[in-house]
TIBALO-260234 format. One record per residue (C-alpha): residue number from 1; residue in one letter; x, y, z. Coordinates in Angstrom, 2 decimals. Layout:
<sites>
pos code u v w
NUM A X Y Z;
...
</sites>
This chain:
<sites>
pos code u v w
1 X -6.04 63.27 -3.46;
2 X -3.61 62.56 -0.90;
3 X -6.34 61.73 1.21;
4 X -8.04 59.50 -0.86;
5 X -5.13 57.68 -1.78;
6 X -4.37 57.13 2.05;
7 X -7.34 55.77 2.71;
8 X -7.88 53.61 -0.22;
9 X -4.29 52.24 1.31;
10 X -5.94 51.41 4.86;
11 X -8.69 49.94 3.50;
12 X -6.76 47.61 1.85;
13 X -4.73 46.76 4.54;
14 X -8.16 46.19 6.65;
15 X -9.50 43.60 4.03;
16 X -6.24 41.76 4.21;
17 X -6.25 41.51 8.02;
18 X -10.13 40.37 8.22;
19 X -8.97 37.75 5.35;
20 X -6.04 36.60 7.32;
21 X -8.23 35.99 10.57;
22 X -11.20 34.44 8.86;
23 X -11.95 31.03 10.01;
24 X -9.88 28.07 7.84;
25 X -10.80 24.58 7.37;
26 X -8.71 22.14 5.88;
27 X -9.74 18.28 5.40;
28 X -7.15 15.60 4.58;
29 X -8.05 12.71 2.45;
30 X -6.59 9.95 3.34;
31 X -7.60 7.00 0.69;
32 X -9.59 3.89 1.50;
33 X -12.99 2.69 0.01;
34 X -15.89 4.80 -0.18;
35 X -19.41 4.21 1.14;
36 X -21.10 2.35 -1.80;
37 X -17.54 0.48 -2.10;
38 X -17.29 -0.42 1.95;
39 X -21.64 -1.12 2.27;
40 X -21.45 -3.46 -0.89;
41 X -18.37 -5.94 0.34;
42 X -19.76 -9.12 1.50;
43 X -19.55 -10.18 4.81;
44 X -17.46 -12.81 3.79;
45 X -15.02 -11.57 0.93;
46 X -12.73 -10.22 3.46;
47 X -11.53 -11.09 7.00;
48 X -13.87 -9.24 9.36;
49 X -11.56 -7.80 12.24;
50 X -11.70 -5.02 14.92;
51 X -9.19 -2.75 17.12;
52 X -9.47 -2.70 20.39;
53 X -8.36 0.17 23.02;
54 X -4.97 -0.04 23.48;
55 X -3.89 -0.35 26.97;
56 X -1.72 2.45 28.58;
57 X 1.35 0.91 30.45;
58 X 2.77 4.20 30.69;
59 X 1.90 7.80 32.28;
60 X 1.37 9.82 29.17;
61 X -2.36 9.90 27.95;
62 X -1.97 9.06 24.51;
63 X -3.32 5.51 23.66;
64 X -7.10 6.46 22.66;
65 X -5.66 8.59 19.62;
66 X -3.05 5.90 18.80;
67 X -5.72 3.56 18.30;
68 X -7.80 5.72 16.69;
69 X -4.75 6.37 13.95;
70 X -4.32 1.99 13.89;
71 X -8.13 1.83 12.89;
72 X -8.23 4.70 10.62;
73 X -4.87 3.33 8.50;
74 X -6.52 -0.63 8.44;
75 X -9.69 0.74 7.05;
76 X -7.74 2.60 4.74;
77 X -5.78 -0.25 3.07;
78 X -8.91 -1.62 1.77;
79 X -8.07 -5.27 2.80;
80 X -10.05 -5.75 5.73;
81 X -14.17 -5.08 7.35;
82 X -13.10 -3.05 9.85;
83 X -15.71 -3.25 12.64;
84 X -16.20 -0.38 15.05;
85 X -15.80 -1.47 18.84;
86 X -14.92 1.49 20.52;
87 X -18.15 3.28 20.24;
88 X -20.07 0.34 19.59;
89 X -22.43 1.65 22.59;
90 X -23.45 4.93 19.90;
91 X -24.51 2.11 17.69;
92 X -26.41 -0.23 20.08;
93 X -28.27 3.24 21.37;
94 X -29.42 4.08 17.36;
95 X -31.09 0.36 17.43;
96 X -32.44 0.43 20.63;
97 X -34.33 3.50 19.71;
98 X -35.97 1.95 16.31;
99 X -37.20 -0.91 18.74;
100 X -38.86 1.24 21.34;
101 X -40.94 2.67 18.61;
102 X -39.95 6.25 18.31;
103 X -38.79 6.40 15.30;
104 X -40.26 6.23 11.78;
105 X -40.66 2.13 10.83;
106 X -40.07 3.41 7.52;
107 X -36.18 4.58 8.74;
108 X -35.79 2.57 11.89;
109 X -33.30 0.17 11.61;
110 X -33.25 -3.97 12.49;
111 X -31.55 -5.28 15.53;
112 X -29.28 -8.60 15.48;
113 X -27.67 -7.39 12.20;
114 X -24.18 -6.52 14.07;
115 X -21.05 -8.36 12.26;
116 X -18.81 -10.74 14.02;
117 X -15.15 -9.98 14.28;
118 X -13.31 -13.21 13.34;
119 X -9.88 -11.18 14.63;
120 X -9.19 -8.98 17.45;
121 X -6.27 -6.76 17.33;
122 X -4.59 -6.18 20.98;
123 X -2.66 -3.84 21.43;
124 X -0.59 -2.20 25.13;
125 X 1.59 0.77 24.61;
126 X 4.84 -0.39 27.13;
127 X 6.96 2.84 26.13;
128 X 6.58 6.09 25.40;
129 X 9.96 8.45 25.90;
130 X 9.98 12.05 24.25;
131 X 13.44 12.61 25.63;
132 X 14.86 9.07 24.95;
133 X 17.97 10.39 23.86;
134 X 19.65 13.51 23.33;
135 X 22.75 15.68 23.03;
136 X 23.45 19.59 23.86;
137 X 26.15 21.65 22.97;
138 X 26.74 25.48 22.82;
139 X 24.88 25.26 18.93;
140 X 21.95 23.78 20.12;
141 X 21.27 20.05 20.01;
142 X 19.49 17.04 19.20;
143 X 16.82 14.96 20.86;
144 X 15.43 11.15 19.44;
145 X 12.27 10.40 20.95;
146 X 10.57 6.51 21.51;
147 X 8.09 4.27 21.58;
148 X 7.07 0.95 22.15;
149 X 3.86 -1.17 21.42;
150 X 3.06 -4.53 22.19;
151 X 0.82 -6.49 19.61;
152 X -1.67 -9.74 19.54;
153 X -3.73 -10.84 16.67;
154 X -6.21 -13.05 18.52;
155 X -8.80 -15.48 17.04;
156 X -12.40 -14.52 18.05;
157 X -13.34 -18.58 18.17;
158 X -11.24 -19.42 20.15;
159 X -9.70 -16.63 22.51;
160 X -6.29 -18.08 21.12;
161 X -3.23 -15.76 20.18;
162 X -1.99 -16.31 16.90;
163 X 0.81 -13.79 16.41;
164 X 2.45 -11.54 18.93;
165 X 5.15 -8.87 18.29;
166 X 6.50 -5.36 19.93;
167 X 7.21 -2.73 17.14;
168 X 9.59 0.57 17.96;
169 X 9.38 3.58 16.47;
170 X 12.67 6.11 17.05;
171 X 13.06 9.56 15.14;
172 X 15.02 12.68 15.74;
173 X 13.87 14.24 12.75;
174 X 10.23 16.40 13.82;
175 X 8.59 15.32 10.28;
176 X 9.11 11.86 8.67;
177 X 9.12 11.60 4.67;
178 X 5.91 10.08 3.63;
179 X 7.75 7.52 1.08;
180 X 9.13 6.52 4.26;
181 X 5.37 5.43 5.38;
182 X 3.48 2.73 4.03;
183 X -0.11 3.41 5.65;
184 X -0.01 5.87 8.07;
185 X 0.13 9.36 6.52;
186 X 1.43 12.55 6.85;
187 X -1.74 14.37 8.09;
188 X -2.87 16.08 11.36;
189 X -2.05 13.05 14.30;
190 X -5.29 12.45 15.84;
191 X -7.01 13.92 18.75;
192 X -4.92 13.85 21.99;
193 X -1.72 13.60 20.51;
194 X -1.92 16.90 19.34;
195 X 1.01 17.90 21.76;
196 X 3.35 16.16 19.92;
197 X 3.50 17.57 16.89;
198 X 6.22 18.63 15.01;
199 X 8.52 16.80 17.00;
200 X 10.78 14.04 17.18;
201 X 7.92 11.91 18.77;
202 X 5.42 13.08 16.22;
203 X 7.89 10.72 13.77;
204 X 8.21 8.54 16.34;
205 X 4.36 7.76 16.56;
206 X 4.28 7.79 13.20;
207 X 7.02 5.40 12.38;
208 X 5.38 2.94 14.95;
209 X 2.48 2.66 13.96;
210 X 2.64 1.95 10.32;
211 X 5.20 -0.61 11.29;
212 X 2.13 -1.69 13.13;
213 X -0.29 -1.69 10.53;
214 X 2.01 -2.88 8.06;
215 X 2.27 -5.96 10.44;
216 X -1.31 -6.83 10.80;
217 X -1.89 -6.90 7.69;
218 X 1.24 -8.98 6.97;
219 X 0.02 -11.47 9.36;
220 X -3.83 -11.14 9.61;
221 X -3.57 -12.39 5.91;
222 X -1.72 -15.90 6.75;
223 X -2.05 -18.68 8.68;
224 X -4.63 -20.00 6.43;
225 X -7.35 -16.79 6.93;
226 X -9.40 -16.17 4.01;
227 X -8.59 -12.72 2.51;
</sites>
């Protein structure tokens, strides 16, 4: 019995450990339109904009998943067609291949059907300081990273810069409160800022980019631009 009992108790503890290290995936919704809504907006109900890379004025490698976040939260807000730019070559390739011939006319998709961006969003990250400030003592301590970004909404037409402004993000705190967050969101920070999380520059990066966000579409939707 004592047996029996003893091994019904490992056995147990051997489910529990192959539970524990199966694989986990976890997706995080983060609003916006979905297909049917974003395919069936008119070219012309809403201003037509796209991100480009941000330029890196500083040594950390971190601008590609900044930018990635900035188009992610736009799209999400529902207010604008976000047009991709960034991998724009994946989507040239798919065309060129349905006018070479080798793939079925009955799926192959048109050429010259790409959308216009009537606003281009610039952006050049100028700071970027983990340890921007910070106190020790014999208890521990506290560190406030920062950032800096430097933004230009710039007409398409006419190459001219319309509005221009440097937001800041500064935390101490590693997580920020969403309430505190209009459009960027408490979820995993994207690829290659992975580093950072769970610390006082995760907050920071967040912080400065929905100020960011929350400034393009403040502006983008002025100055006499339909919305």
């Amino acid at each position: 019995m004592k047996v029996r009992f003893a091994f019904s108790v490992i056995l147990s503890l051997l489910i529990i450990a192959l539970c524990a290290c199966a694989p986990q995936v976890t997706v995080t919704s983060t609003g916006g339109p979905t297909i049917e809504e974003a395919q069936a907006v008119s070219s012309f109900d809403k201003m037509r904009i796209a991100v480009a890379k941000f330029e890196n004025k500083t040594g950390y490698m971190v601008t590609e998943g900044m930018t990635d976040m900035v188009v992610s939260a736009l799209f999400n807000t529902n207010k604008f067609i976000v047009l991709e730019r960034e991998n724009l070559d994946i989507v040239l390739q798919e065309q060129k291949l349905s006018n070479i011939g080798v793939i079925d006319e009955k799926t192959s998709i048109p050429a010259g059907l790409l959308e216009g961006a009537e606003f281009l969003v610039l952006g050049a990250l100028t700071e970027f300081e983990p340890d921007y400030k910070g106190v020790k003592t014999p208890l521990g301590g506290a560190k406030t990273s920062h950032l800096a970004l430097d933004l230009r909404i710039v007409d398409s037409k006419t190459a001219r810069i319309v509005s221009s402004v440097t937001v800041k993000g500064d935390a101490t705190d590693a997580t920020i409160s969403t309430g505190v967050l209009k459009y960027i969101g408490a979820g995993p920070l994207a690829s290659g800022l992975s580093l950072w999380s769970k610390t006082p520059m995760d907050g920071a990066i967040r912080l400065c980019l929905d100020k960011a966000v929350d400034y393009i579409v403040t502006h983008s939707l002025k100055k006499g631009v339909k919305k």
